[in-house]
DRENZA-636862 format. One record per atom (N, C-alpha, C, O, CB): z, x, y. Coordinates in steps of 0.02 Angstrom, whole numbers, plus 50000, padded with zeros to 5 digits. Glycine has a CB too. Layout:
ZXY...
***
This chain:
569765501044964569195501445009569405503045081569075506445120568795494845008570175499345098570185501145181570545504745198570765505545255570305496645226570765510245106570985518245137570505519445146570395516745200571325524145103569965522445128569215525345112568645524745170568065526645166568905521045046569035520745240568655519045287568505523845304567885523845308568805515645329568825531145326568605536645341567985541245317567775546245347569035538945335567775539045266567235541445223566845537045222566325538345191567365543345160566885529545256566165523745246565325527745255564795525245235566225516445325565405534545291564665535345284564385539445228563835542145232564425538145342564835539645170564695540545110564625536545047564485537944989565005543845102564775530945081565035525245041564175523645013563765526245052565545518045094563925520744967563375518944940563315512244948563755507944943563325520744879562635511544965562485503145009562635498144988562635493245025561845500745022562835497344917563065490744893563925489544925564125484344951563015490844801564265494744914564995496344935564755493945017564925488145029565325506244918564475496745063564325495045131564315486945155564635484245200563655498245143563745483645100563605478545123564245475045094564405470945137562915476245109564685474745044565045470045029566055471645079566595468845076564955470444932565805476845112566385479045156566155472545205566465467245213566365488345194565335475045244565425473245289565405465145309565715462545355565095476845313565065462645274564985453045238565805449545238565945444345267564635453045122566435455145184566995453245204567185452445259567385447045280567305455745185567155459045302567365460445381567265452645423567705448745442566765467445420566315452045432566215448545453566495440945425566545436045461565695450345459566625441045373566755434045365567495431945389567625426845420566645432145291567925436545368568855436545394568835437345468569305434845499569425444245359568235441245510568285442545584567945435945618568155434545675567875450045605567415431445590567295423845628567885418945603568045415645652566465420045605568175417445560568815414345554569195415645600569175411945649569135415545503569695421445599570045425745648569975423845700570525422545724569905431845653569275422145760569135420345803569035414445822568995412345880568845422845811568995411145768568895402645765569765401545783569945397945829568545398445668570115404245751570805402245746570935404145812570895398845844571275405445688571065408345849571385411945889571145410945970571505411046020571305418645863570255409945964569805408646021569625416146026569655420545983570145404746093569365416346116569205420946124568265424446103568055429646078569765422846095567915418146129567275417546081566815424546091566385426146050566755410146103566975428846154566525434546165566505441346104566085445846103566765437246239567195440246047567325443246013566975442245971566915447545940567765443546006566505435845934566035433545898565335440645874565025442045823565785426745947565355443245941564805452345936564915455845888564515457645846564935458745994565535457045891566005463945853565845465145802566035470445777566715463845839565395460045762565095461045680564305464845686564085468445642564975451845635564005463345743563635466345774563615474145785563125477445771563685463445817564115476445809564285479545808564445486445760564295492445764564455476645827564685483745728565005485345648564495485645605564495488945553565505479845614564075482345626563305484045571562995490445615562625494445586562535475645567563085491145658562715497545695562905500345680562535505045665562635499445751563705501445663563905509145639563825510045571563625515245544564645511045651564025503245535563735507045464563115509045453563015514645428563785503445409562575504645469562045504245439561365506345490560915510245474562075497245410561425502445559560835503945588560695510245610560175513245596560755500245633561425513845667561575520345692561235520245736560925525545744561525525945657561085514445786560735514745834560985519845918560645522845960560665507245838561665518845912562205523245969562465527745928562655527045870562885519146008562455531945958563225535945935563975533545985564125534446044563085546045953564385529945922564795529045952565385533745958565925532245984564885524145937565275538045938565795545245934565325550645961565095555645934566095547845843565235548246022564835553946079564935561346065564525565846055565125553246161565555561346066566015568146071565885571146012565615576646022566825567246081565945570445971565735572845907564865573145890564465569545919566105568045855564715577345846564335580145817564035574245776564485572445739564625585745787563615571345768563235568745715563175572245636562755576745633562585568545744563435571245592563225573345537562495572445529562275566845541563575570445491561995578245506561475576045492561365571545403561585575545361561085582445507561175567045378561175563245311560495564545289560075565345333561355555045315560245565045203559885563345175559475557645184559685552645156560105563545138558975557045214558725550045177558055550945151557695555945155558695543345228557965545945125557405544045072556845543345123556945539645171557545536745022556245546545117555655543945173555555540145183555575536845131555145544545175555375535745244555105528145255554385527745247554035532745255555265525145328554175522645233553285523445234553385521045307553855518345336552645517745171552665523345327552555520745402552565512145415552705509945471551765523445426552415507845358552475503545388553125500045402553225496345450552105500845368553745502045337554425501845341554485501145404554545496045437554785507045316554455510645430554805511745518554905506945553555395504045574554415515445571554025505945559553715499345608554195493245589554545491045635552775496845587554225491245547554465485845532555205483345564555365478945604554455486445467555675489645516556525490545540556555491545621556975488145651556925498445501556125496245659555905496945745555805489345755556285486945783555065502145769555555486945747555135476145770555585472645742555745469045789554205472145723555875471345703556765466545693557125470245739557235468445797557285467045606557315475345712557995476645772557785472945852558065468445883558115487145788557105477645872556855474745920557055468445949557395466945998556345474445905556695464545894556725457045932557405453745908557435448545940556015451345907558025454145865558445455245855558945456445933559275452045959558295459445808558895461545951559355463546015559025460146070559405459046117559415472146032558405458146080557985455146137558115446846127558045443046175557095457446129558295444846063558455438246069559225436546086559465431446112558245435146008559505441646067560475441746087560305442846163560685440446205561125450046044559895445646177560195448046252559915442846283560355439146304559965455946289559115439946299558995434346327559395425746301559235420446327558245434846319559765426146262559955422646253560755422046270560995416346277559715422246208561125427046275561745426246303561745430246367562085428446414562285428146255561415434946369561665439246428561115436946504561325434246555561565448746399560395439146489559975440246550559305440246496559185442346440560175448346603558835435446563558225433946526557985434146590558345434646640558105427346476557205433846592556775435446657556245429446652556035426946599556385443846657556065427646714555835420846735555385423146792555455428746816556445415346758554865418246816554415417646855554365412046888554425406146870553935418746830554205415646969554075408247029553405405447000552875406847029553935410847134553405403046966552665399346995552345396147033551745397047044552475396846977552885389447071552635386047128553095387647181553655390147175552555378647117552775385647238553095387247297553655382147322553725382447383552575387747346554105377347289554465375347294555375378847336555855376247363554305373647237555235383647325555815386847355555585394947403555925400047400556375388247281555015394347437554645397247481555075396047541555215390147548553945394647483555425401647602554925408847574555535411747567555675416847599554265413747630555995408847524556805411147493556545414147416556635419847394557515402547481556275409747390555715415747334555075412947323554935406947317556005417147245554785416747322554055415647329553625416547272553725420447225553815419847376553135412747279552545412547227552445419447189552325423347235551845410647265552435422247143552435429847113552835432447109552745438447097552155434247134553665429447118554335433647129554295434647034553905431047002555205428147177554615438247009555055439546946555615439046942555775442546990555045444446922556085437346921556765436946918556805436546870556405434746827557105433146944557685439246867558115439346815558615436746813559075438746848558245443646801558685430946767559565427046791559755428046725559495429246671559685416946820560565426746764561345429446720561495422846691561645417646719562145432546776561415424546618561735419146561562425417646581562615411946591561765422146482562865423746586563405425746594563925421946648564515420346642563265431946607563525421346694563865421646771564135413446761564715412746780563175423546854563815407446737564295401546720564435402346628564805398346598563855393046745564155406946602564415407446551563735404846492563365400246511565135403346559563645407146444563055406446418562865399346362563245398446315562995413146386562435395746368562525391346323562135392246260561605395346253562425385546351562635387746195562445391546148561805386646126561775380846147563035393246096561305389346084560835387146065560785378946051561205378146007560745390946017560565373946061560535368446037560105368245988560315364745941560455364446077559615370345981559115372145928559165378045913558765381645944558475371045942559545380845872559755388745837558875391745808558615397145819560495387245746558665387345779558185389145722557425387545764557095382345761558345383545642557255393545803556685394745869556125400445852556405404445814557125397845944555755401545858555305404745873555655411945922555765410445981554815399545906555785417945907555895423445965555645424346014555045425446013555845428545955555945424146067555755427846109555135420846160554965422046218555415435646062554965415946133554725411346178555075404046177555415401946130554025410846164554945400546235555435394946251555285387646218555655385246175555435394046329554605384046247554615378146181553875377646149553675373746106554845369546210553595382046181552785381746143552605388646110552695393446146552115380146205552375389746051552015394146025551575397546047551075394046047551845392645990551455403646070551025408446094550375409346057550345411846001551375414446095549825407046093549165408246051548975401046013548485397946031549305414745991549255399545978549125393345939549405387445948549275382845910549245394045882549825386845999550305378546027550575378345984550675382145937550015370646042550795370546009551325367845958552185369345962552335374045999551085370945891552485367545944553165367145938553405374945911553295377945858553355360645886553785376845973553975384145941554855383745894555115388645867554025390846024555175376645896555905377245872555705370045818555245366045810556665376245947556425371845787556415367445734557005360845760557415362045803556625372145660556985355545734557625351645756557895351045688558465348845691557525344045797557685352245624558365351745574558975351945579559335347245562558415355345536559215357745605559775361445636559785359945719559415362745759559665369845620560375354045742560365351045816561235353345813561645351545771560075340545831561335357145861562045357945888562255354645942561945353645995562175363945903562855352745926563275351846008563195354446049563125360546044563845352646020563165351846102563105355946173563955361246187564515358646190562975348246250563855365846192564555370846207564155376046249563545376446248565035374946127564565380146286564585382346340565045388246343565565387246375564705377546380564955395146310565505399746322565745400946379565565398046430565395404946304566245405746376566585405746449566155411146491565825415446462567485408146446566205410346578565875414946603566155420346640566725421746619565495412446633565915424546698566115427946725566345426346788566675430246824565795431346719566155419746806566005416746869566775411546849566855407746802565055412546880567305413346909567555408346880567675401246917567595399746976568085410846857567885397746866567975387746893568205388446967568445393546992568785381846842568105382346999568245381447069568495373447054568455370247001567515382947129568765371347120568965366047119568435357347097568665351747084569235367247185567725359547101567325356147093566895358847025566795353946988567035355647156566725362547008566405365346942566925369046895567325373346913565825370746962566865366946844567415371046795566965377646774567235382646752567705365946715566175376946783565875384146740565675387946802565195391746801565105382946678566265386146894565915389146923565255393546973565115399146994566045388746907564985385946972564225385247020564705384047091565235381147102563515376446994564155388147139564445387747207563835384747224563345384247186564705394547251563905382347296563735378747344563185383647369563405389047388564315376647391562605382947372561955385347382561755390847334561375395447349561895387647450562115389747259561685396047226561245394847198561235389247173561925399847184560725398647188560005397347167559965398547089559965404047061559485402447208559935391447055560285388446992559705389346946559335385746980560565380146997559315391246896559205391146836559255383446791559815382446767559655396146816558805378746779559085372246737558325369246699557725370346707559525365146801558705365446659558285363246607558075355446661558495351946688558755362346515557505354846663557285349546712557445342946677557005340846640556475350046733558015339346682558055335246661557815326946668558085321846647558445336946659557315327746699556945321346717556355320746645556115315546622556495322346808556235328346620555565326546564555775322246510556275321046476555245333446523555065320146516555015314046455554495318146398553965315546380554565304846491554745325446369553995328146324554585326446256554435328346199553555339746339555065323846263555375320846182555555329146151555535331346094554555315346118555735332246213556155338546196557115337546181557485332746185556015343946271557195344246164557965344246169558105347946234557735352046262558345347946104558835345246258559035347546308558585356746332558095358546364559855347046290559145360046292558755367646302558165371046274558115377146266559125372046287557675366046259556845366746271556525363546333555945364346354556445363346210556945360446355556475357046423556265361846463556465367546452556875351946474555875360846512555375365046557556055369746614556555366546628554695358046613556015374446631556425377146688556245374646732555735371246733556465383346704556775376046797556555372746854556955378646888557465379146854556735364346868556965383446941557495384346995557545381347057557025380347087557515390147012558055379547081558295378647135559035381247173559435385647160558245373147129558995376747220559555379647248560305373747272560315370447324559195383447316560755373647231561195368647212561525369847291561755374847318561705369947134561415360947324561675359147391562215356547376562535355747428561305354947432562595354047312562985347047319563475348947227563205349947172562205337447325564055348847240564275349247184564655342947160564755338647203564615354847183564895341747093565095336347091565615332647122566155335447128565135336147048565525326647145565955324047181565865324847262566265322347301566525326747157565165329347286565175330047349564765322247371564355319747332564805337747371564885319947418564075312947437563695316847484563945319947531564295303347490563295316547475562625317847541562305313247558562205307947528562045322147529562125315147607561535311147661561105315647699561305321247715561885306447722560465313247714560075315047735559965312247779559855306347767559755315847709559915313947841559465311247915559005313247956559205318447982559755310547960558325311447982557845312948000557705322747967557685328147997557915310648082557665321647923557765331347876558195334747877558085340647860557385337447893558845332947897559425335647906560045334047850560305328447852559565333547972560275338747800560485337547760561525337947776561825342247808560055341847711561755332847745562285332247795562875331347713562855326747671562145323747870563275336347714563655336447634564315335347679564565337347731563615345147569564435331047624565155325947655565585325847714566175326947726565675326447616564995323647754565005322947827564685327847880564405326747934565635322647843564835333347846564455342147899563865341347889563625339247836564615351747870563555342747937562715346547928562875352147900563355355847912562225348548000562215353247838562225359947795562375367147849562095368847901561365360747751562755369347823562605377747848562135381347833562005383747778563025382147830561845382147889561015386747860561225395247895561345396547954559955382047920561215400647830561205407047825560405410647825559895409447794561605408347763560625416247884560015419647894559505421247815558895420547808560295426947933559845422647782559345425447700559105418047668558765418047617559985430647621559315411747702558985404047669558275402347698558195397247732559515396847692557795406347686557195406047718556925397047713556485396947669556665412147677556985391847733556765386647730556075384947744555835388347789557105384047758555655380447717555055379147735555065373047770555525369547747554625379247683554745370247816554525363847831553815362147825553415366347805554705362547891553625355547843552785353547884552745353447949553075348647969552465346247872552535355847986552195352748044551665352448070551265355948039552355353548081551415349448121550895346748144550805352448206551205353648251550995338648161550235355148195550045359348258549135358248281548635358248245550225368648235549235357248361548865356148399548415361548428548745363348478549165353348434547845365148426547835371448438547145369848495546865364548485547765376848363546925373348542546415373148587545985374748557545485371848578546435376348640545845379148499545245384448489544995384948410544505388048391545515392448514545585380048355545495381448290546205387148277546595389348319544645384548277546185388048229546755392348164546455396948125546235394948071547075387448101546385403248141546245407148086546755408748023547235412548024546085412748114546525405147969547025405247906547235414647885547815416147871546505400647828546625420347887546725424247869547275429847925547545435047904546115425147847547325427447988547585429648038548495427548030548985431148037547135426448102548435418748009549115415847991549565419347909550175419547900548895406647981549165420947874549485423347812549445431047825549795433647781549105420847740549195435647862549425441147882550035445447926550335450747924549045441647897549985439047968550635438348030551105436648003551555440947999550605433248089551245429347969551755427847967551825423747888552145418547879551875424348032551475427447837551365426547763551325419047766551775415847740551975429647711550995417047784550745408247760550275408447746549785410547777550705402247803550365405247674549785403947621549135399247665549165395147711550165398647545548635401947631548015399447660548035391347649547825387247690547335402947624548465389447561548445383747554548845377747582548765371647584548465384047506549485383747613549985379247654549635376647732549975373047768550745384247668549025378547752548575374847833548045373147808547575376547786548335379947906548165366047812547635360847819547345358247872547675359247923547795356247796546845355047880546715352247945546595345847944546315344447891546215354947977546685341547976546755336047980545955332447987545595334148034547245335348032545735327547939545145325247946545095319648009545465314948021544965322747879544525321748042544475318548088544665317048151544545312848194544495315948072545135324048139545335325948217545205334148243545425339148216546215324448226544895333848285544775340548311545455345448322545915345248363544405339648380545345348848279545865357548305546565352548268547035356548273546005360648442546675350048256547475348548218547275348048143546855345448107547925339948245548075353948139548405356048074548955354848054549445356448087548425361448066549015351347988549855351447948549915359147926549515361647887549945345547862550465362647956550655369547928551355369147888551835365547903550725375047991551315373047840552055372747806552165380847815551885385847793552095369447712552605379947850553135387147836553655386447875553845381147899552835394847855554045394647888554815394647917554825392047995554375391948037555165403147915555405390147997555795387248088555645394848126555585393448186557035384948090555575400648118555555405848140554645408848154554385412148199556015409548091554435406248103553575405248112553325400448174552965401848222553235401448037553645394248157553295389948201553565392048270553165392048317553405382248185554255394148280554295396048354553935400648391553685400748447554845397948366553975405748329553255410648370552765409848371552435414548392553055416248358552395403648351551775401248361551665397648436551175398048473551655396448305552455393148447552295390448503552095395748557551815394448610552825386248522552295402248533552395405248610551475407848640551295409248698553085414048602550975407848562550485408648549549965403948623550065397848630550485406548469549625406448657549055402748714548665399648677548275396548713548575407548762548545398648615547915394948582548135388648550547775384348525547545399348526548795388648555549265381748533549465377348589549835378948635549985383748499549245372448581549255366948616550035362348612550275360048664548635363248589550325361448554550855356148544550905357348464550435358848428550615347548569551505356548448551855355948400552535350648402553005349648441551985362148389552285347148323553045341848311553075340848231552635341348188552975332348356553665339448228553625338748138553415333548091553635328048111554225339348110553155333148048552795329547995552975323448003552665318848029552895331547928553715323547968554105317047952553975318447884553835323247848553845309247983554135310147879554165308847793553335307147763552855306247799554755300447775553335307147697552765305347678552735298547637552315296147599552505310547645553385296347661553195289247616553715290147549554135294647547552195288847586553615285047494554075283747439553825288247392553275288847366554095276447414554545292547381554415298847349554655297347261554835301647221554925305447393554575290247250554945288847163554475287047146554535286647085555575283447137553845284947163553215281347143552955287247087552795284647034552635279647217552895293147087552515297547063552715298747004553315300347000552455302647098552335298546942552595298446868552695306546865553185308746834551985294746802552345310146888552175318646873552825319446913553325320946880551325323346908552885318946972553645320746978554375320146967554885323646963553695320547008554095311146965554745307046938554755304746853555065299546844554775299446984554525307146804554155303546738554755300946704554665299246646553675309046682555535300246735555855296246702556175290346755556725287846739556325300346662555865288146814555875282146844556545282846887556885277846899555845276046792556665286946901557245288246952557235284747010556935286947058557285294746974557635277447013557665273947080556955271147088556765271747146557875279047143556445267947042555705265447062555935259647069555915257747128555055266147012556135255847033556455249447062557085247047083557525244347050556385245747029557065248347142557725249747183557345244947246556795242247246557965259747204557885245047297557675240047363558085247747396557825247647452558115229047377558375251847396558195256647416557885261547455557715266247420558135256647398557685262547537557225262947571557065271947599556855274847649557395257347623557305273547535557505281647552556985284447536556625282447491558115285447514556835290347578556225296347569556385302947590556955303847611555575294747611556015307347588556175315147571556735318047623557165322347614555425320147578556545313047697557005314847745557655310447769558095312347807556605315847797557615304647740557915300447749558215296847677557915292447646557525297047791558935299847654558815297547598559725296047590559985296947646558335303147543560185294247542560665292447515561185285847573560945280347587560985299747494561955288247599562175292147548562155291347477561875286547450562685292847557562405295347452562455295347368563115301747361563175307147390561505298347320563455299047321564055304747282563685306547210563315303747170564985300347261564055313747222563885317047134564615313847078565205312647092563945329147134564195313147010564795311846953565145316746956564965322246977564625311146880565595315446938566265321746908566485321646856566325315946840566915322046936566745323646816566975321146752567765319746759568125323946788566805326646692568015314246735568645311346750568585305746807569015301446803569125317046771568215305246851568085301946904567855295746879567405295746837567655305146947568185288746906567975282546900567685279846943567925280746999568345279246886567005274946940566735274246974566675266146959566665264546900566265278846977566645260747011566475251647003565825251047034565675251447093567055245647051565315249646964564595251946966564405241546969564665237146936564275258646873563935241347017564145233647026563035233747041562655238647050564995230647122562935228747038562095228547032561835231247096561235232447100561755220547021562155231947139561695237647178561775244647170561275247247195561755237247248562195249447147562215255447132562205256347071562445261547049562635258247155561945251647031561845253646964561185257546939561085260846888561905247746928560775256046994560135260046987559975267647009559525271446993559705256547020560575268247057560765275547076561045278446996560875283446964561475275647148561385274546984561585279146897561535277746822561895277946772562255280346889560825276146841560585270646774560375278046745560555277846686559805262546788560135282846754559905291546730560635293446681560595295546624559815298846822561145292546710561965295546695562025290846636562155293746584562685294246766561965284746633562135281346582561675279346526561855278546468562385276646607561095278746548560475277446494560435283746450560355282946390559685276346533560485289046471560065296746452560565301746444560565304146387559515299946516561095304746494561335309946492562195307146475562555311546499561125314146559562445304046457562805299946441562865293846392563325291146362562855299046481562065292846398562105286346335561625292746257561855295146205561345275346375561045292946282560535291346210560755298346190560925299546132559495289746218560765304846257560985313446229561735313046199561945317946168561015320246304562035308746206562545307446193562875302846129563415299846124562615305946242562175303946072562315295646045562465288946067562355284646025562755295446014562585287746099562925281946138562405276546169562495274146225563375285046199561855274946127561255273346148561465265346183561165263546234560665273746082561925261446156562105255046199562485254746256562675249246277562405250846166562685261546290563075262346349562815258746428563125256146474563115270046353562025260246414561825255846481561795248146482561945244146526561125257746502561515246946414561465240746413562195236046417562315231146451561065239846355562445238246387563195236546396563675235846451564075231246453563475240146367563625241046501563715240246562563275234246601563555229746632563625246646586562745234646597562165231346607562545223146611562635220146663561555233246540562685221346559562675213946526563365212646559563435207246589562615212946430563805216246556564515217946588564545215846668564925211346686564665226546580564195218646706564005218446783563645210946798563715207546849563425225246802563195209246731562955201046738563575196846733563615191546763562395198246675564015198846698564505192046677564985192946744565145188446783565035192646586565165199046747565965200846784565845201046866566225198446907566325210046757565265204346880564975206746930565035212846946564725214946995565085203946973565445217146909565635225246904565875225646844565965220746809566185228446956566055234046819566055235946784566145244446790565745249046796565635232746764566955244046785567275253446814566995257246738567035255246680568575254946827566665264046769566565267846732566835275746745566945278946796565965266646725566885276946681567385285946684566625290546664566265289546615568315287646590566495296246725565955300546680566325303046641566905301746625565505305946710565815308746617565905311546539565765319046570565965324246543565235308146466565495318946613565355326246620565075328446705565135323646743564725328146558564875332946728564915335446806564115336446826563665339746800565415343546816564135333546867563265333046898563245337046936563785339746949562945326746936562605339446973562305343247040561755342347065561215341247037562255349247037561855342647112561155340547155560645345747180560845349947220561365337147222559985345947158559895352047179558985352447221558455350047202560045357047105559115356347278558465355147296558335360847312558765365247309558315350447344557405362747343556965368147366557235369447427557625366347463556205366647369556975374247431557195376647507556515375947548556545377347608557515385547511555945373947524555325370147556555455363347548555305359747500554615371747524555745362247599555905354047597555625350047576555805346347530555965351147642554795349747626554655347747603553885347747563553365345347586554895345147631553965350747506553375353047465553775355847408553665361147379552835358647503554435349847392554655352447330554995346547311555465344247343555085359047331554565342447222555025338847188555865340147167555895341047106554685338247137556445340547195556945340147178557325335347135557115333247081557095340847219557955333447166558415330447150558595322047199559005317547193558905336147153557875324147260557825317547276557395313147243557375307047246557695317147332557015317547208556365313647161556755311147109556795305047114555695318847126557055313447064557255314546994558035314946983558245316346927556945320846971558445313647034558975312647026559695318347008559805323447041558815308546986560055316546960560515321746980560625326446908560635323546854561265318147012560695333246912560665338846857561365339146819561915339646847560495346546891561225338746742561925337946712562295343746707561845347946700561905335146646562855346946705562995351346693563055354546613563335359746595563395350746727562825351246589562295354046501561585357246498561305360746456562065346546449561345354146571560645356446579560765365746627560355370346625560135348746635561195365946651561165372346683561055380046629561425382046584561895372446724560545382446650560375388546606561045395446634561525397946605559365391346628560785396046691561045403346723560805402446803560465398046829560625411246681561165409746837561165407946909560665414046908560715418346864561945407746962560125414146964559655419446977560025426547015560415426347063559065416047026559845431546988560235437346997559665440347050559675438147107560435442146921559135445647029558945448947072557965449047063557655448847010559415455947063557665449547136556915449947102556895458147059557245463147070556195449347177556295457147006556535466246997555555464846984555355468346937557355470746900555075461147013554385462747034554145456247075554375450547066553885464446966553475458547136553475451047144552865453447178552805458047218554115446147184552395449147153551485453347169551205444047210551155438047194550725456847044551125447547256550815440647299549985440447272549685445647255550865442047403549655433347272549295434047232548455433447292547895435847281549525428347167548585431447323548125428647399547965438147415547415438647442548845422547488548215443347408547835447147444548295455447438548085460947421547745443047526548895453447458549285459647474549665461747442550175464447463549565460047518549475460747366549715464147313550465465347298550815461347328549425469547318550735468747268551535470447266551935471547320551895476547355551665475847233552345466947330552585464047392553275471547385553835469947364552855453147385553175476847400553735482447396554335481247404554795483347369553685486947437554375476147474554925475947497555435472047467556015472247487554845474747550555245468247417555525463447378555915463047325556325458947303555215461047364555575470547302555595473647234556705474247234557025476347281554965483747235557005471747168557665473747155557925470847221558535471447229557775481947142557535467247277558245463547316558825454647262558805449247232557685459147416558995456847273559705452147247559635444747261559735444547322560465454547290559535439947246559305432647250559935428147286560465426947258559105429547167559745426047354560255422747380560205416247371560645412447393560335424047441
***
């Protein structure tokens, strides 16, 4: 048979399929033994040339034209719609899949109607935890609800290698303000890891960094953040105006949503506005503005089940809020930590959930728990590398101060580029937006 390779496109389909079934079966061994997991395709591959002929992979040459047997029309259709969704599920699933802003959480760095496309690739792609899914949609069924994956079939969490490579703090390679792709790991919908809801943000804190926050000032192990011209940030503030606010005048000038100015009940001419440090200055310079100062905090940001629905820090003595909050260090993996009854509630998430129950290990908290009653501490080794990750609308975005800290199992992909983004308030396809690159 593997003199005769030269003639395989004469070969008759039973001879084809039992070539290529061998191939594939001696070529995933081969790779199991040896590593090298991106080679896992190559059978892929190898079915295109025998059988599908979707490329010509011998450009240079001439196509033989072949016999075939007519297809009925609905065949075509058919063999066209597998392959289809076939190559559309390999590619959104290891390579690049496309996503939507929906809330304004990371305004006006991306905005409500952006499209994007993030790179499986760039920390490296993870492999299915639930293999056996529904195509082409994430955890609900299109049209009829319900559960689009099966859990019969539950895999280990693994993580091929990426393009992006390890740094001294991430082994898969996340940098310090990239705008991260992750499975929201605060939900309580009794999902698996990679069905949980997406979330993007923008990773401030890698493992092992501590932060603090002061009066809104975010301060990573010891520096105030570096803020770059393309980090469009949002705030609140309070503006005082002589004459009233025209909302349709404010979202024309300087794109602020009609819903981001409110007015304050019961006080004449004052508004909470949310938008950029670069907005509000040119407002001050505005004759119809009276005074401007900033919001502050809004109070205890763990109370809220919709934001917080797995109790992150609710019973804590704790006195931290959106602007005023830690310090706190990220886990690392290898890193030991002497977890003693006051910081045990900072990492009761790490040990109950992403470490204990995803982990089998369902008596890990309690155990520590009972440990810290007798001893008064109790050193613990993580298991794996956290991140912290927040909006770039400070404040008008559930993060990682709500909900705590992102596992590095939960990371999908890093956001690559917008490639559409239709504002929905008025001014249609935002042109300028179109294919810029996601900072």
């Amino acid at each position: 048979m593997l003199k005769d390779l030269k003639n395989i496109d004469n070969w008759d389909l039973s001879k084809k399929r039992k070539f290529f079934w061998a191939f594939t079966i001696i070529w995933v061994i081969t790779i199991y033994l040896i590593g090298g997991e991106w080679l896992y395709f190559i059978p892929f591959i190898v079915g295109d040339v025998i059988f599908w002929k979707t490329f010509n992979y011998t450009f240079w040459k001439k196509r033989k034209k072949e016999e075939k047997k007519p297809k009925s029309s609905f065949r075509s259709w058919a063999d066209a719609i597998l392959f289809a969704v076939i190559a559309a599920t390999l590619l959104r699933t290891f390579f690049i899949e496309a996503y939507t802003i929906p809330t304004p959480s990371m305004e006006k760095s991306l905005m409500v109607g952006d499209y994007l496309f993030v790179s499986k690739t760039s920390y490296g792609p993870r492999v299915p935890i639930t293999p056996l899914s529904f195509p082409l949609v994430h955890h609900t069924l299109p049209f009829v609800g319900g559960k689009s994956y099966s859990e019969i079939i539950k895999l280990a969490y693994y993580r091929m290698s990426g393009w992006t490579d390890a740094n001294e703090s991430s082994a898969i390679g996340v940098e310090r303000n990239d705008c991260v792709v992750f499975n929201w790991p605060s939900e309580r919908e009794g999902r698996p890891i990679d069905k949980k809801e997406n979330y993007v943000k923008r990773c401030v804190a890698l493992p092992g960094d501590e932060i603090k926050i002061e009066d809104g000032t975010l301060f990573i192990n010891g520096e105030k953040e570096t803020k770059y011209d393309w980090m469009k940030q949002q705030r609140r503030y309070f503006v005082k105006t002589t004459s009233g606010l025209n909302k349709e005048k404010l979202y024309q000038d300087y794109d602020i949503y009609p819903t981001d100015v409110q007015q304050m009940r019961g006080v004449k001419n004052l508004y909470v506005i949310n938008c950029t440090e670069a907005a509000i200055t040119d407002l001050t310079t505005k004759t119809y503005v009276d005074s401007v100062w900033n919001t502050g905090s809004q109070g205890n940001i763990f109370k809220s089940k919709k934001m917080n629905p797995d109790g992150f820090m609710v019973h804590s003595d704790y006195q931290w809020d959106e602007e005023n909050y830690g310090p706190i260090t990220m886990p690392k993996i290898g890193t030991t930590i002497t977890l003693t009854a006051e910081n045990l509630v900072i990492y009761k998430q790490v040990l109950k959930r992403y470490e204990g129950e995803e982990m089998g290990n369902i008596d890990l908290f309690q155990n520590i728990k009972k440990e810290i009653e007798e001893k008064g501490s109790a050193n613990y080794t993580f298991k794996m590398n956290y991140y912290w990750l927040m909006g770039d609308n400070r404040q008008n975005s559930a993060d990682s101060r709500f909900w705590g800290f992102v596992p590095e199992n939960h990371i999908v992909g890093k956001a690559l580029f917008i490639w559409m983004s239709y504002d929905k308030y008025g001014k249609g396809i935002r042109w300028e937006r179109l294919f810029n690159s996601v900072k």
